[in-house]
C-alpha positions in Angstrom: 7.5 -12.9 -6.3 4.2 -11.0 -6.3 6.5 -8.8 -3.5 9.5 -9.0 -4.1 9.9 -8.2 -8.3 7.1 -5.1 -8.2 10.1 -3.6 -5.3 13.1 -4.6 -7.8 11.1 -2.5 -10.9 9.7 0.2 -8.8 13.3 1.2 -6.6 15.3 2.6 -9.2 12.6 4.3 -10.8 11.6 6.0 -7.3 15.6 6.7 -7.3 15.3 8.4 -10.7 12.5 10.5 -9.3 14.8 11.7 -6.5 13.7 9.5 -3.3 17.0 8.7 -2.2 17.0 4.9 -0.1 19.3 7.3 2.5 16.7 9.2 3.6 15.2 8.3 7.5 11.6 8.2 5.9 12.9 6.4 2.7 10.2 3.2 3.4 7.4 5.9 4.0 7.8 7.8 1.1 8.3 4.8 -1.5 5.0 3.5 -0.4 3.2 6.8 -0.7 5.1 6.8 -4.5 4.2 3.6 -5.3 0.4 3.9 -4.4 -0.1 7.3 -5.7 2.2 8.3 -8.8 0.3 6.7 -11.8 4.0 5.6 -13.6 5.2 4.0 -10.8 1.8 2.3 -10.7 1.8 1.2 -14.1 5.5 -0.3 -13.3 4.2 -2.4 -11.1 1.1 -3.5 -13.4 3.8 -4.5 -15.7 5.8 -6.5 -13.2 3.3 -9.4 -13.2 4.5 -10.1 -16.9 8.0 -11.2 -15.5 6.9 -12.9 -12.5 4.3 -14.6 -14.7 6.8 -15.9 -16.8 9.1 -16.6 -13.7 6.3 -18.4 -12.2 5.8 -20.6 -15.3 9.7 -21.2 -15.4 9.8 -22.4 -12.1 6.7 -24.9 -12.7 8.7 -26.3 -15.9 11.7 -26.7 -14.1 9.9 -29.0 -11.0 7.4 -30.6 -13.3 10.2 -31.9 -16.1 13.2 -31.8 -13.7 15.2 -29.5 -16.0 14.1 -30.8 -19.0 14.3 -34.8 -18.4 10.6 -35.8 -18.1 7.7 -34.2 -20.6 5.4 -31.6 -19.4 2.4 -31.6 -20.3 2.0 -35.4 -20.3 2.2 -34.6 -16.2 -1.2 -32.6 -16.0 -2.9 -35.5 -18.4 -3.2 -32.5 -21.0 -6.6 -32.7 -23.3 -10.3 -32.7 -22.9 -12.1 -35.1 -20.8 -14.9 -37.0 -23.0 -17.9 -35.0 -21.0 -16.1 -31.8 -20.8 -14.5 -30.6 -24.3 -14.4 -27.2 -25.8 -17.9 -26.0 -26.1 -19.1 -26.8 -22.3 -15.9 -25.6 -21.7 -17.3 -22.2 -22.7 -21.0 -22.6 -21.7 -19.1 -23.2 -17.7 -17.0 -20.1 -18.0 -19.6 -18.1 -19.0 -22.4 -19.8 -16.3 -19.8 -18.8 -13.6 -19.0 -15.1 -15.0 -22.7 -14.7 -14.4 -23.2 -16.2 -11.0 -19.8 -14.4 -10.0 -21.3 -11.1 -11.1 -24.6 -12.0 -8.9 -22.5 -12.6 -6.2 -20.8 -9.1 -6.4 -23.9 -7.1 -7.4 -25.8 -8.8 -4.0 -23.0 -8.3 -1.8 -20.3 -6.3 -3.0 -22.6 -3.8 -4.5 -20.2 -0.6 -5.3 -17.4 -0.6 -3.0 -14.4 -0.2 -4.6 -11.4 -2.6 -5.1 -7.6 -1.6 -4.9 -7.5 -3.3 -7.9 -10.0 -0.5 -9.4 -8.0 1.8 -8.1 -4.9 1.1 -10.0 -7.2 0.2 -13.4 -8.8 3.2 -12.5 -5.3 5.2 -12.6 -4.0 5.3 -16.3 -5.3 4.0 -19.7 -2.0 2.1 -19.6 -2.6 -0.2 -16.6 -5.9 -0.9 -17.4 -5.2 -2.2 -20.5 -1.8 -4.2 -19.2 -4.4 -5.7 -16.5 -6.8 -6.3 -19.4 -4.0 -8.6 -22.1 -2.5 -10.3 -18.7 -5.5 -11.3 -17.4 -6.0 -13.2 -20.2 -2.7 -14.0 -22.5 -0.6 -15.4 -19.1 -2.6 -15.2 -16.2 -5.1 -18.2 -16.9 -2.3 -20.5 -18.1 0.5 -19.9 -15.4 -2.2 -20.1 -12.2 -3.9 -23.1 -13.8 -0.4 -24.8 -13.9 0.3 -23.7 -10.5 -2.5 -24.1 -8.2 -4.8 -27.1 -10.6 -1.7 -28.4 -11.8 1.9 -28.8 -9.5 -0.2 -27.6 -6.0 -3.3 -29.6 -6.8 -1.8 -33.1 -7.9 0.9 -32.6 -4.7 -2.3 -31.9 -1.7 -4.0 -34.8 -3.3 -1.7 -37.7 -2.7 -0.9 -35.9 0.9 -4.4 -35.3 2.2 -7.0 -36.6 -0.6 -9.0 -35.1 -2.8 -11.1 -33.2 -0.6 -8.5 -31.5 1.5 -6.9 -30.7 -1.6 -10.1 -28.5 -3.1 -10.1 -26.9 0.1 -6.5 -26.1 0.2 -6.5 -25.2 -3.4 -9.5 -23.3 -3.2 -8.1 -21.2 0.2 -4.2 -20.2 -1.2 -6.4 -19.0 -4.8 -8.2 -16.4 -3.0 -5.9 -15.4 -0.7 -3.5 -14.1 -3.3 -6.3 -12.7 -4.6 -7.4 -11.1 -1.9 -5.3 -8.0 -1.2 -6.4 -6.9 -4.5 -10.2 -6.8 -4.2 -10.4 -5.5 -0.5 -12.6 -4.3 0.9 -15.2 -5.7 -1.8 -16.4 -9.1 -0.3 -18.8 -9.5 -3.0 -15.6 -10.0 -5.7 -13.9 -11.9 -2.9 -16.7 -14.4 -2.9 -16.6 -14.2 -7.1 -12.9 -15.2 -7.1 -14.1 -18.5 -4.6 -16.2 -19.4 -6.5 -14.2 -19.9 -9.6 -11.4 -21.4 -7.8 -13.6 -23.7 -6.2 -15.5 -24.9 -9.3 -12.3 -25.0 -11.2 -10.7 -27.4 -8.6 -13.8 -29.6 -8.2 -13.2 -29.8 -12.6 -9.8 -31.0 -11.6 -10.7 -33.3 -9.7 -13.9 -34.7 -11.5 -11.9 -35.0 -14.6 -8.6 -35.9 -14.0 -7.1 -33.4 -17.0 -5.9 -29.2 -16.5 -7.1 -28.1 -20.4 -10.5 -27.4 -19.1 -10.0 -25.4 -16.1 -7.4 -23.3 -18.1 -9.9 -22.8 -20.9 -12.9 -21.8 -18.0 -10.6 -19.8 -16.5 -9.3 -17.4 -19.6 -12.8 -17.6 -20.7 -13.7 -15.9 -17.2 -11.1 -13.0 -17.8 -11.4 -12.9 -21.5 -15.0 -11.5 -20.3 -14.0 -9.6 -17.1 -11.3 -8.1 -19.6 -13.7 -7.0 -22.1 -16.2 -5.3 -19.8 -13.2 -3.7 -18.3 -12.0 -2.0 -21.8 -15.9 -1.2 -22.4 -16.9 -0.2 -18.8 -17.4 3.2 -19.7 -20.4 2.7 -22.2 -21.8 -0.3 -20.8 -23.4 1.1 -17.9 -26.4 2.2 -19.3 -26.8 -1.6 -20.2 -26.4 -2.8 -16.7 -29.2 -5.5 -15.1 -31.6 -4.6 -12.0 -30.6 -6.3 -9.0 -34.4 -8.4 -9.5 -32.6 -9.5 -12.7 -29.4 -10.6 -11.4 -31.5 -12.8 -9.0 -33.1 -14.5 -11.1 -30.5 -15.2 -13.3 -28.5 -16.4 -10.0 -31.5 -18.6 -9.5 -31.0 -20.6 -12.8 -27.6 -21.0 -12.6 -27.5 -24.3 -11.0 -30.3 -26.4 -12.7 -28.6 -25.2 -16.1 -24.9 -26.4 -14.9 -26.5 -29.5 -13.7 -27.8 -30.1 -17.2 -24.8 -29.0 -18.8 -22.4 -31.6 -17.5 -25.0 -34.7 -17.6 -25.6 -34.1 -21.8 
């Protein structure tokens, strides 16, 4: 879908905007359209709504077999006794900053495509910004820690399934923050830790809450990027807060 519905949007607007399919260079062209005109940038931006809610549709549809069995009973929806709401929050917000020392150490400045297109109109950015959190965190969390998660366990246990889980995550991801390693390493991380909180306890709520936790923040920065720079940490100071970041998770879950 992430292919194949951004084509069905983009096509007849590239049409509209006279690149005829006819044409011998018609494939060459649309690319160059779709990569460089900021509408037809912002039309695929948009795209992920529908294949978002396609995605979710499709998950329904297996999980409930059209509406016979419930859904949410399926993922064992709700909190797990040592992992409600607040640590929740406190684990989203312990990887956001242990993502972001990943990408200042490694990543340093290079930038994403994914910049690029947030980069390209006020309207993408702020499409990116209300996706990443209103549908994104819910509809993966159901797909990958829910349907793809609970399937790889019963075939290959639950360590081949964090493994598996944790590789098809960041691929998808990864066409978007190339050539940036550092981000690439950020999105691993969260998949990874998200899927070992599948497995440790049992229920999805969590790893959805961690997860639009994670972008709610990303999201933010993103809308504020401009004047936050001034307030951005030494690379000394992202060390050191790296450096705590495992004693405090450690204490986190055993209170």
């Amino acid at each position: 879908m992430l292919l194949i519905v951004p084509i069905i949007f983009l096509v007849p607007f590239s049409m509209y905007r006279g690149i005829n399919p006819a044409e011998p260079e018609y494939a060459k062209r649309l690319a160059e359209f779709a990569l460089n005109d900021k509408t037809a940038i912002f039309i695929q931006v948009l795209s992920l709504l529908p294949i978002h809610l396609l995605t979710f549709a499709m998950v329904w549809a297996l999980v409930t077999r059209f509406g016979k069995l419930p859904f949410l009973p399926a993922f064992r929806w709700g909190w797990h006794p040592r992992l409600r709401l607040a640590k929740s929050i406190a684990l989203a917000l312990l990887l956001f900053a242990a993502g972001t020392a990943i990408v200042k150490l490694i990543g340093a400045d290079k930038p994403t495509q994914l910049e690029q297109i947030i980069t390209s109109s006020m309207a993408a950015r702020y499409t990116i910004a209300v996706l990443a959190v209103l549908t994104a965190p819910l509809v993966e969390e159901l797909l990958y820690r829910g349907v793809l998660y609970g399937a790889l366990q019963r075939l290959v246990g639950v360590g081949g399934a964090v493994i598996f889980v944790l590789l098809l995550f960041t691929l998808v991801h990864v066409p978007q923050y190339l050539p940036n390693f550092g981000v690439i390493g950020a999105v691993g991380l969260l998949s990874v830790s998200l899927t070992i909180i599948r497995a440790y306890t049992g229920r999805l709520l969590p790893c959805v809450v961690i997860h639009l936790v994670f972008n709610a923040v990303t999201s933010i920065i993103l809308l504020f990027e401009p004047y936050l720079e001034q307030f951005a940490p030494t690379k000394d100071q992202i060390t050191s807060l790296a450096l705590m970041l495992v004693p405090m998770a450690a204490s986190l879950l055993q209170s």
